[in-house]
C-alpha positions as CSV (number, residue, x, y, z in Angstrom):
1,X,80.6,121.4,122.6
2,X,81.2,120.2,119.3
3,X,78.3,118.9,117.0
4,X,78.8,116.0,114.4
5,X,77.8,116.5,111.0
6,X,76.1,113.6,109.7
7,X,76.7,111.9,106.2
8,X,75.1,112.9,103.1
9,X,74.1,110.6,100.9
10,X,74.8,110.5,97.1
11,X,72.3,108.2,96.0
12,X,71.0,104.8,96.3
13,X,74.3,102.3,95.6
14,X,76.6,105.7,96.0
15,X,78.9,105.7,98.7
16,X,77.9,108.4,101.6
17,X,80.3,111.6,101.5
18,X,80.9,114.4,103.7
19,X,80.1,117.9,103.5
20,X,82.8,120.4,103.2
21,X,85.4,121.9,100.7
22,X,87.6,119.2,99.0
23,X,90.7,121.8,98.7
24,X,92.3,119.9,102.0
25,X,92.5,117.0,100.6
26,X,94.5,118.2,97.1
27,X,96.4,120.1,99.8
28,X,97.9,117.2,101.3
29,X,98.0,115.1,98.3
30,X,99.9,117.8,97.0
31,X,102.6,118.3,100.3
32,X,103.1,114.4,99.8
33,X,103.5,114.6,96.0
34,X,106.3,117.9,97.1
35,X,107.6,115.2,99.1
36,X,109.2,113.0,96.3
37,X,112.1,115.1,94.9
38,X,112.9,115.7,98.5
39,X,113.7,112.0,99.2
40,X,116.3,111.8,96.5
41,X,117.8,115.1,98.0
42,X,117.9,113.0,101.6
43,X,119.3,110.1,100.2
44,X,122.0,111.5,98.3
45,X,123.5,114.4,99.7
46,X,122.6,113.7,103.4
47,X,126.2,111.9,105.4
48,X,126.9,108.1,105.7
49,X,126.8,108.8,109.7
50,X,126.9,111.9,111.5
51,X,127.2,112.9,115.5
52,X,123.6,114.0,117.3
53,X,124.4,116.4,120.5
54,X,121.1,115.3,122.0
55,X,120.8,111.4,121.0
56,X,119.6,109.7,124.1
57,X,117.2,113.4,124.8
58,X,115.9,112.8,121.3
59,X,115.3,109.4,121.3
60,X,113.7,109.3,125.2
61,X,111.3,111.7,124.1
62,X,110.1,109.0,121.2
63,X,109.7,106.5,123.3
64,X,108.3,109.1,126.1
65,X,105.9,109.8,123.4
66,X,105.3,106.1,122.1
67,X,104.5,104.9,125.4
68,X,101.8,108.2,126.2
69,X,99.7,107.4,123.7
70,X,100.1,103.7,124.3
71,X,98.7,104.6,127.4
72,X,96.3,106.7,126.3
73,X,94.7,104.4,123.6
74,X,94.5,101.9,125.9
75,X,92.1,103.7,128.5
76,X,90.5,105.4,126.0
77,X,89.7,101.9,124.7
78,X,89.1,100.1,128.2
79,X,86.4,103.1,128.3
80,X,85.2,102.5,125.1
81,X,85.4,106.1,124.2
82,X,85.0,106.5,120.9
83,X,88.1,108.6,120.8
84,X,90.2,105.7,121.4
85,X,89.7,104.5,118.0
86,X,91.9,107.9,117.1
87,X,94.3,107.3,119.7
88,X,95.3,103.9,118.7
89,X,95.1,105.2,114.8
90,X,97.8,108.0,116.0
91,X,99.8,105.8,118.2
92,X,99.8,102.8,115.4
93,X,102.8,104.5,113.6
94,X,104.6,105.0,116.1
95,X,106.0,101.5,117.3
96,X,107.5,100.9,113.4
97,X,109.1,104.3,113.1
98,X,110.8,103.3,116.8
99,X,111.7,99.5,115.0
100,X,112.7,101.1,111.7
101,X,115.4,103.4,113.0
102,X,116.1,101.2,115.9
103,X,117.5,98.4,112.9
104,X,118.9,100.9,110.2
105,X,121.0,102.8,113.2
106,X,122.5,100.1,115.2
107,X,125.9,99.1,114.6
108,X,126.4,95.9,112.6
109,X,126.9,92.8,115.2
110,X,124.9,92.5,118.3
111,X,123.2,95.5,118.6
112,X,121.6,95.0,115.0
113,X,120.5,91.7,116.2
114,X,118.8,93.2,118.9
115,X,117.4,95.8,117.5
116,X,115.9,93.2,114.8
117,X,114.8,90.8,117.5
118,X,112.5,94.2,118.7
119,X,111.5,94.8,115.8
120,X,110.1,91.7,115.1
121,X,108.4,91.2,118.1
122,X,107.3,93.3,120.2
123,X,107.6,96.6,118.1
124,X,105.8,95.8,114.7
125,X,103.2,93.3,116.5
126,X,102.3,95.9,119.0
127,X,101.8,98.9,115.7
128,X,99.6,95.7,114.0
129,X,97.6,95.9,117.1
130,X,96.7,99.5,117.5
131,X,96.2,99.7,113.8
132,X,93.6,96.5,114.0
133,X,92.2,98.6,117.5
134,X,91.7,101.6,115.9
135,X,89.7,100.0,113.0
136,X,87.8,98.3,115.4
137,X,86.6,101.1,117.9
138,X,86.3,103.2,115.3
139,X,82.5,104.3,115.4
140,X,79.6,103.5,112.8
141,X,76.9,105.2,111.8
142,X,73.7,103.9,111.1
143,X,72.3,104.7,108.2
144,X,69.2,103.0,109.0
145,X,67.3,100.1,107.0
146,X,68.0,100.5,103.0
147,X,65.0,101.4,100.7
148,X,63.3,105.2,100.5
149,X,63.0,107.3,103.1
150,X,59.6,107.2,103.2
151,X,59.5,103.5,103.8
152,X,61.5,103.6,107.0
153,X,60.2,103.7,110.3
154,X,60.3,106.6,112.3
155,X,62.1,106.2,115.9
156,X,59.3,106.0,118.5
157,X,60.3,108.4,121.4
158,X,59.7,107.3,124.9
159,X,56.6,109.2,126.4
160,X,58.9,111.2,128.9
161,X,61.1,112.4,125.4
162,X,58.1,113.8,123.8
163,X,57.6,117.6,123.1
């Protein structure tokens, strides 16, 4: 059972923060910075087209996995568990990767057009609403009423909750 470490506050008009070592952070700003030089490497040396021996394995197992946490999301949201907020957040992407290569690896003509067509609607709609979803369920704290501590009311316990 897992505990949830509440917010610490900086300071009246400070944003809240919280606790724990900051070094994760420059870690993954530095994997995404590591990143750049790689996309010119991808771009330029990489093959105009190329043959996949597991295409239709590969790309079932996307949408295997787009339509999971579809599915998951939306119980965890019909429950209103607060976890679907990170369901829908890690489910959001997942519908414009599926549009993007969808359009940049179908062959000029019809299948382009199609692949467009789902793009436009229902694949980048659908990412637009699990990204507005996860926003939405994604839980608040309250911080209770502004102004020092010592001027807020403490929470009166029902008399069965006493010690």
């Amino acid at each position: 059972m897992s505990t949830l470490i509440p917010f610490r506050s900086a300071g009246p008009g400070r944003p809240a923060r919280r606790p724990g070592p900051r070094w994760p952070a420059f870690v993954l700003i530095g994997a995404g910075l590591a990143l750049v030089p790689w996309l010119f490497v991808l771009a330029f040396e990489l093959p105009g087209a190329t043959v996949a021996a597991h295409w239709s394995t590969a790309w079932a197992g996307f949408d295997g996995l787009e339509a999971l946490g579809l599915m998951v999301a939306g119980l965890l949201l019909g429950r209103r568990d607060p976890r679907g907020c990170l369901a829908a957040a890690a489910t959001a992407p997942l519908p414009v990767v599926d549009a993007w290569f969808d359009v940049v690896t179908a062959t000029p003509g019809g299948d382009r057009a199609t692949a467009v067509a789902m793009a436009v609607f229902p694949e980048v709609p659908l990412a637009i609403t699990c990204a507005a979803l996860a926003v939405r369920a994604l839980p608040r704290r309250d911080h209770g009423p502004p102004g020092p501590p010592s001027a807020r009311i403490p929470h009166r316990l029902h008399p069965m909750e006493r010690r």
